[in-house]
C-alpha positions in Angstrom: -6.2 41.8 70.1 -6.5 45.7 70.4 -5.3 47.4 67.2 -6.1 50.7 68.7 -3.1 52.4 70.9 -3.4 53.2 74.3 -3.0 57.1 75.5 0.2 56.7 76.9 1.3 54.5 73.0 -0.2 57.4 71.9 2.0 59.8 73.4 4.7 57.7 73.3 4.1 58.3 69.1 4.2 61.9 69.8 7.5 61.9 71.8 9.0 60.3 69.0 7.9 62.1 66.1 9.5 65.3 68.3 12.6 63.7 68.3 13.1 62.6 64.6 11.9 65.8 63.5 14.9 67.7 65.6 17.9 65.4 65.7 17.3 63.4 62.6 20.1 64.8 60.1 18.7 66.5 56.8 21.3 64.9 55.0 20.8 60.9 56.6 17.4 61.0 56.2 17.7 62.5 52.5 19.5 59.4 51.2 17.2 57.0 53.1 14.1 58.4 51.6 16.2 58.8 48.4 17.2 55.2 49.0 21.0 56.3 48.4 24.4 54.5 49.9 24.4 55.1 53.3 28.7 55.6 54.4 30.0 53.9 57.9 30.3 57.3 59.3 26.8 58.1 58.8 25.7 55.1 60.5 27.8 56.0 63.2 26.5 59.3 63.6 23.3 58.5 64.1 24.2 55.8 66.4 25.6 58.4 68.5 22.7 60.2 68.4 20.3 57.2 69.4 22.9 56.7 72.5 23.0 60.0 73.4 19.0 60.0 73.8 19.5 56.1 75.4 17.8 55.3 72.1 20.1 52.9 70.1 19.8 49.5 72.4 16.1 49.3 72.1 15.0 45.7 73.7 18.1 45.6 76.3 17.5 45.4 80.1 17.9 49.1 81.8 21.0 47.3 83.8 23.0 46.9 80.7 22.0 50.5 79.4 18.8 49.9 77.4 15.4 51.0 77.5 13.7 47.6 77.5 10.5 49.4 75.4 7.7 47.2 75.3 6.5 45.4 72.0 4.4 48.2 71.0 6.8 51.2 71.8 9.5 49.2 69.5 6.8 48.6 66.6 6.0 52.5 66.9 9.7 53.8 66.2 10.4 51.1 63.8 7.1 52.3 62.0 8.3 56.5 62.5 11.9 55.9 61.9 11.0 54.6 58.5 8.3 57.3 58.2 11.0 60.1 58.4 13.6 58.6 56.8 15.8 57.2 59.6 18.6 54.4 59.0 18.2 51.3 60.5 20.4 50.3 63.0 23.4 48.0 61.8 22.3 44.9 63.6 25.0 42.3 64.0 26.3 44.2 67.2 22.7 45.6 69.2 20.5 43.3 68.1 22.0 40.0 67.2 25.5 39.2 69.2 24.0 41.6 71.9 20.8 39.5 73.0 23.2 36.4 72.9 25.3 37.6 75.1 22.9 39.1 77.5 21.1 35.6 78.0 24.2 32.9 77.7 27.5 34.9 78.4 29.3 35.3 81.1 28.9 38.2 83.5 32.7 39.5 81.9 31.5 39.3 78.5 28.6 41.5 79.3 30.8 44.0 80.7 33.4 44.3 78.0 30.9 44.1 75.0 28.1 45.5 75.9 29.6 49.2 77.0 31.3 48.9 73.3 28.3 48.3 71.5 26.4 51.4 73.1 29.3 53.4 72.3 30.3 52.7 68.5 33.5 51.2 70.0 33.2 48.3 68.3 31.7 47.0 65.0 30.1 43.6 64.8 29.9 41.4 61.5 28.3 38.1 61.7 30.6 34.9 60.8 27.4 32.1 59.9 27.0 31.4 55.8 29.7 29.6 54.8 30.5 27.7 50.9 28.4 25.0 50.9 27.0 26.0 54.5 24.0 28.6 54.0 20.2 27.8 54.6 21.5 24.1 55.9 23.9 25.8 58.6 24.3 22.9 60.3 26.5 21.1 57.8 29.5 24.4 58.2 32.7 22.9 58.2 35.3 25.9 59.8 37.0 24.3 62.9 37.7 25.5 66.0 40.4 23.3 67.9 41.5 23.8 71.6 44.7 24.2 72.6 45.2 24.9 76.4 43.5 28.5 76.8 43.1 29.3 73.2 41.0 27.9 70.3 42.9 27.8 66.8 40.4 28.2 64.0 40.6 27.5 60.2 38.0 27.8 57.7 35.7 30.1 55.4 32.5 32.2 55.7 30.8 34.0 53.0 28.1 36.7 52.5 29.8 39.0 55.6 27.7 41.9 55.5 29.6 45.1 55.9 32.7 43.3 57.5 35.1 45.3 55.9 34.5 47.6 58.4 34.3 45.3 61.4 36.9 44.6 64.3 34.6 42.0 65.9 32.9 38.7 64.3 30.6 36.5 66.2 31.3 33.1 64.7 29.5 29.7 64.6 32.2 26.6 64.3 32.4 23.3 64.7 34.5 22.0 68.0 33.2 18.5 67.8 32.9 16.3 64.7 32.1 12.8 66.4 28.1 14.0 67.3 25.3 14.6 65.5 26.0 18.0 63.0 24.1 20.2 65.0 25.6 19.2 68.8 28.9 19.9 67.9 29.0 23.4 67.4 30.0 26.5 69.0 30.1 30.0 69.6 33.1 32.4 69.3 33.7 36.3 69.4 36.9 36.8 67.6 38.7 40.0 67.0 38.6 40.4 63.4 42.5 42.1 63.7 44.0 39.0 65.1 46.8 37.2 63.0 45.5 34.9 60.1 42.0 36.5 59.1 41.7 37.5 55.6 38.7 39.6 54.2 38.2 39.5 50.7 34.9 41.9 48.7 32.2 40.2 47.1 31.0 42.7 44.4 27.2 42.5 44.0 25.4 42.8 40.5 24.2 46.3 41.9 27.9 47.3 41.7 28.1 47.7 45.6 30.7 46.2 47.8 28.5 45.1 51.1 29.7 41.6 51.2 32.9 39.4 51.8 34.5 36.5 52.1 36.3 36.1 55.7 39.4 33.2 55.5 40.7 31.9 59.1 44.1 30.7 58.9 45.3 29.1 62.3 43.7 31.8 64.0 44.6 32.1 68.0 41.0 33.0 69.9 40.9 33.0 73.7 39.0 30.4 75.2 37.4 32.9 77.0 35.5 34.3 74.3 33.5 31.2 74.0 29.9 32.5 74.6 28.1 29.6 77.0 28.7 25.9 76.4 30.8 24.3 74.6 29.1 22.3 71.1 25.8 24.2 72.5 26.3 26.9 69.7 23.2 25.5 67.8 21.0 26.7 70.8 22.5 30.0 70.6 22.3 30.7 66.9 18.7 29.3 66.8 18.1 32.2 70.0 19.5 34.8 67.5 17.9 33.7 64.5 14.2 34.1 65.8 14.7 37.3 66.4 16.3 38.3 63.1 13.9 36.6 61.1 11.1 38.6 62.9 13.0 42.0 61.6 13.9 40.8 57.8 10.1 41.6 57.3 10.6 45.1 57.3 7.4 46.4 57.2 8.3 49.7 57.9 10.9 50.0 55.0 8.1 48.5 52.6 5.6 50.9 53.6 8.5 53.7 52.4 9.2 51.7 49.3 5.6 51.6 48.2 5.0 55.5 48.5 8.0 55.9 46.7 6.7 53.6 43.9 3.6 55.4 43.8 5.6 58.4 43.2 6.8 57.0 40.0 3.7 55.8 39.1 2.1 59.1 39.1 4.9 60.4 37.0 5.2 58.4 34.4 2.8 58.2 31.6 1.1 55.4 29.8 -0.9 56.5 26.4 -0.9 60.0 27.9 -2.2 58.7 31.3 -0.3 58.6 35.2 0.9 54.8 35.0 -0.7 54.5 38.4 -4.1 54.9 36.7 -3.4 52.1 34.4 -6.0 49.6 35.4 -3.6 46.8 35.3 -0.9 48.5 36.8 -3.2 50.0 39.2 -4.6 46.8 40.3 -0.8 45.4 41.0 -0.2 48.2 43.4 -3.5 47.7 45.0 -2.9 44.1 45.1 0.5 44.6 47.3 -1.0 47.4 49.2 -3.1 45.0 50.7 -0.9 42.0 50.9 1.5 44.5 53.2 -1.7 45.7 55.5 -2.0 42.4 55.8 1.4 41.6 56.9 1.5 44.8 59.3 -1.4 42.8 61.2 0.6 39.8 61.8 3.2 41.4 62.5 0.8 43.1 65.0 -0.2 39.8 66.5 3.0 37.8 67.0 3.5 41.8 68.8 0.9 41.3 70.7 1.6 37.6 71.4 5.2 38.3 72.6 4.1 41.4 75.0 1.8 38.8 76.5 5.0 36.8 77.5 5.4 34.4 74.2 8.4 34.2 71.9 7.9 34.2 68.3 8.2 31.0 66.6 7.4 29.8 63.5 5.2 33.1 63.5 8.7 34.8 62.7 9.2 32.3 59.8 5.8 33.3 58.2 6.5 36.9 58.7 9.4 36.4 56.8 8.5 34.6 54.0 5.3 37.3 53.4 7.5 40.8 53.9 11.0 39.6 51.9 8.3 38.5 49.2 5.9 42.2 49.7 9.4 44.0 49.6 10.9 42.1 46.3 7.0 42.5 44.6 7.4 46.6 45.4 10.7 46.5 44.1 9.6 45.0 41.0 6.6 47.1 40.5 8.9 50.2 40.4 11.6 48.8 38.4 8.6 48.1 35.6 7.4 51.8 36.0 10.4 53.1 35.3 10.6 50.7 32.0 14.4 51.1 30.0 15.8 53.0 32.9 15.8 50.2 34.9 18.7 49.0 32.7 21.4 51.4 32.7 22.6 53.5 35.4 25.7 55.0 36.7 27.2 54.3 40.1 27.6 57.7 41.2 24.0 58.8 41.1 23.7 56.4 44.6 25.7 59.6 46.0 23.6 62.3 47.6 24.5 66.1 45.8 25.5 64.2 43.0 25.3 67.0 40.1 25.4 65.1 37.0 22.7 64.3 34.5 20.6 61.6 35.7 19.7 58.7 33.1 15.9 59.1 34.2 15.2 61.3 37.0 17.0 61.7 40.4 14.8 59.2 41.5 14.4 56.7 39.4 18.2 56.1 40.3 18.2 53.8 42.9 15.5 51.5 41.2 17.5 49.1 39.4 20.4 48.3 41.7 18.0 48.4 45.0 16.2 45.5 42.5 19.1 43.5 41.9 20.2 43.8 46.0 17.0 43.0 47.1 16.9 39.2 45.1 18.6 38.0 48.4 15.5 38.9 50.5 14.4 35.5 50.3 17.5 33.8 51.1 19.7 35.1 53.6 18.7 34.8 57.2 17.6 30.8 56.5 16.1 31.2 52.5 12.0 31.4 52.4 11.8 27.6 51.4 13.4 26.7 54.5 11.0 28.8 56.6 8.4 27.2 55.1 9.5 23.8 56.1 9.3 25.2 60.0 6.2 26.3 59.7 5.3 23.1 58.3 6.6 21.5 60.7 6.0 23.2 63.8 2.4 24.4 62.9 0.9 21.4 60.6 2.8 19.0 62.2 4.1 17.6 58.9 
């Protein structure tokens, strides 16, 4: 494998930098590099943005208004967009339902979903975790009955990121209970202002309200919004799930993370010394510095694999398990540099132009909730101990 770009990578680097550096928003890519609450409407504008530029749907076929870039070129803006401070895309509608429907809908599914998802039109949650129904997915229990040309579902799902501002959920349930757990589910798109769904917050210990419960009472969905086969759900959600596991690694954001902790490392003092120069402190930083260059090669390699035609496999499960564990080690390193301001700090310093005193300094702000938020890094998107099991199984045969 080639680590070095090519010329045309190279300027494909350059094109990009141009364009973050003009139409990036001062302001957006101030509370990213801040790490400060990011509002719907900025998301949005950015999106806009991206689709204006024919940016936003990055691994789509041209035919359905993407840019299909190639492993690399993706790698690159993930890598620059992180660099300068750009959000990352909300990824239930582009990057998760999207693919799904590209490969196993029908041709009139692609053309009313995909047109809304370039445009912002609609906003996609993702209906999967459910009570009792997380890492082992297969055992959910929210039904989906048909009833002539309609499918009345009943049930629960929990952890639904950002669904209080979503009109759209793409929904695993089960449409078959006399087969094996994982043959008898399906694969709805339900319109999350239809009769019966309830969405309730889930305040996390960081104070923020990013997740929900989502309660289906006899809820009427068209049959036609049943993405490919019946009870073949499974299939789908396992497509999906590759691909998202892949991305939890984050190698990008960690890279910002850990200049940001070296920041507050080199301004905080230990016996009249930068904490950074600690020699045990030091050594931690160094230790994770190279854990994540080690990660970005992988990461390189399953790219690498994948341009050559493969799909990543239990390679994706690896890469998870090492970047959700890098990310949570940085985030713990800079919640120790900061020492008792880790503990208390008030909600309203997440806020750009906030212009009250800061407990610390502006930012040492984000440290401790961005600590507490990032504990689920290792166990939403299937948790690390069940990744480990597929690459036990799939690579050591065990």
């Amino acid at each position: 494998m080639n680590l070095n770009y090519t010329t045309e990578e190279l300027a494909f680097r350059d094109e990009v930098r141009a364009f973050l550096e003009k139409k990036l928003p001062e302001d957006i890519a101030a509370k990213v590099k801040g790490f400060r609450r990011l509002s719907k409407e900025d998301h949005q504008r950015w999106q806009k943005i991206l689709s204006e530029q024919g940016w936003y749907a990055t691994h789509w076929p041209e035919e359905y208004g993407g840019v299909n870039w190639s492993p690399v070129q993706k790698h690159i803006w993930d890598e620059e967009s992180s660099r300068y401070g750009a959000p990352r895309s909300v990824p239930f509608g582009v990057n998760m339902v999207a693919p799904v429907i590209i490969k196993f809908g029908t041709e009139e599914q692609k053309q009313r979903y995909l047109p809304r998802i370039l445009s912002g039109e609609d906003w996609w949650c993702q209906g999967y975790s459910e009570p009792g129904a997380g890492s082992d997915l297969a055992s959910l229990k929210t039904r989906a009955v048909r009833e002539g040309d309609h499918y009345i579902v009943n049930g629960q799902k929990t952890w639904t990121t950002l669904g209080q501002h979503a009109n759209m959920i793409f929904c695993l349930v089960r449409t078959n209970t006399e087969v094996k757990a994982q043959e008898g589910i399906s694969f709805l798109l339900i319109d999350m202002n239809t009769p019966g769904i309830t969405v309730r917050p889930i305040i996390t210990l960081d104070g923020e309200h990013e997740v929900n419960e989502v309660f289906f009472e006899d809820v009427k969905v068209p049959a036609e919004n049943l993405v490919g086969e019946e009870d073949k759900g499974w299939t789908y959600a396992k497509y999906l799930l590759t691909y998202e596991r892949t991305g939890l690694a984050g190698i990008g954001i960690s890279k910002a993370a850990l200049e940001h902790l070296k920041g507050l490392a080199s301004r905080r003092l230990k016996n009249g010394k930068p904490l950074i120069e600690d020699a045990t402190f030091g050594q931690r930083i160094a230790q994770v510095e190279i854990d994540l260059m080690a990660a970005a090669i992988s990461n390189l390699r399953i790219i690498a694999s994948v341009e050559g035609g493969g799909m990543p496999g239990a390679e994706s499960s690896m890469l998870k398990v090492r970047g959700t564990e890098i990310r949570q080690t940085i985030n713990d390193l800079a919640r120790r540099a900061i020492g008792p301001y880790a503990i208390p700090f008030v909600e309203e310093e997440l806020d750009l132009g906030y212009d009250g005193d800061f407990l610390s300094d502006e930012n040492a702000a984000p440290v401790a909730p961005q600590y507490f938020n990032n504990r689920k890094l290792s166990i939403f998107g299937g948790s690390n101990e069940i990744q480990k099991n597929i690459v036990s199984k799939m690579i050591l045969g065990l």
